[in-house]
N, C-alpha and C positions, 0 to 999 in steps of 0.2 A: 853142210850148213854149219853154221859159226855155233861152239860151244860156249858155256858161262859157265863161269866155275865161283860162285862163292866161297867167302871166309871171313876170319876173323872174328866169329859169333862168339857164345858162350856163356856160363853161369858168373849172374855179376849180382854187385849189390846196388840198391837204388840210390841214384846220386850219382852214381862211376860214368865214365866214357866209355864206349869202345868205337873203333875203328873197322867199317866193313871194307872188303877187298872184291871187287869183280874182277876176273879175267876175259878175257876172249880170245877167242883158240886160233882166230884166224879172223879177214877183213871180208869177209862176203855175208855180202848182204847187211856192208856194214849205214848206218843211218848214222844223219846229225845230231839225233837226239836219244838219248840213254839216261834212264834214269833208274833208279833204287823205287820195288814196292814190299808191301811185307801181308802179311795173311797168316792173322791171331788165330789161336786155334778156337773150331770151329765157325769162322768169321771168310768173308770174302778176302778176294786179292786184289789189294788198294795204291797206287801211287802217292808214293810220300813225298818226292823231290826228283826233278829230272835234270839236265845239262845237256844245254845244245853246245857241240862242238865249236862249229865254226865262230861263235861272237863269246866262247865262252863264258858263255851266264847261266846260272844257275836258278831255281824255282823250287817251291814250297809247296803245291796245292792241300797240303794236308795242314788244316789249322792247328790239329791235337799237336802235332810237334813241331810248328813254326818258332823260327826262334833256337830250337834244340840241334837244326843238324846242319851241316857241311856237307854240299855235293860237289866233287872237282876230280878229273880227271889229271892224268900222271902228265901228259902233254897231248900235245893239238893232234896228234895220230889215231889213227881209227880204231888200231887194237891197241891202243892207250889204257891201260886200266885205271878203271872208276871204282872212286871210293866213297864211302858215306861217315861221316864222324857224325855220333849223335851225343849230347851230352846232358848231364842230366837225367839220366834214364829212372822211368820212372814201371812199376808191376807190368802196368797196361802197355808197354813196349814190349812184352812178351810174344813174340810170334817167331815165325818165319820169314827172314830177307831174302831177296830175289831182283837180281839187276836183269834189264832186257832194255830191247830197244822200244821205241814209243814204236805204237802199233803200225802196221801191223809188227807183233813182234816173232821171237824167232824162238827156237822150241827153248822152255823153262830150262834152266838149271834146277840142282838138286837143293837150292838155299844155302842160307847158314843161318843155324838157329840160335839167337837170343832168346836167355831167359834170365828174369830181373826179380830179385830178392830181398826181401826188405829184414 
């Protein structure tokens, strides 16, 4: 089965960008749709933005940070890596990120953790 490998997390201050990075190890069991969720601690794991391949478009359904992020993959290939730009980072963007496929999805990555300081 296809691994995910995030990155790019880390201690920032509020206001700053960062830039996440998903990998995938390999094309099986690869879907047209991938997106970035995250899971604040103690809190659920929630989708924040996905990207369908094929028409290249992107979506939001998180309102708390509509506006704040960039979903777009490296190119139209299947083990293309997906990135998330969010900007503006604000406390409550502290959690845990996690790229997968829209369900069903395919076993978690280990995240990469954002934490935001004011």
């Amino acid at each position: 089965q296809v691994q995910l490998v995030e990155s790019g997390g880390g201690l920032v201050q509020a206001g700053k960008s960062l830039k996440l990075n998903c990998q995938f190890s390999d094309t099986s069991g690869a879907r047209d749709t991938a997106g970035w969720y995250r899971q604040a601690p103690g809190g659920e794991r929630s989708l924040v933005a996905f990207h369908i391949r094929s028409s290249d478009t992107a979506h939001y359904p998180d309102s708390s940070m509509k506006g704040r992020l960039t979903i777009s993959r490296a190119n139209a290939g299947a083990k293309a890596p997906l990135y998330l730009e969010i900007q503006g980072l604000r406390r409550e963007d502290t959690a845990v990120y996690f790229c997968n496929y829209e369900a069903p999805v395919a076993p978690w990555g280990q995240g990469t953790h954002v934490t935001v300081v004011s």
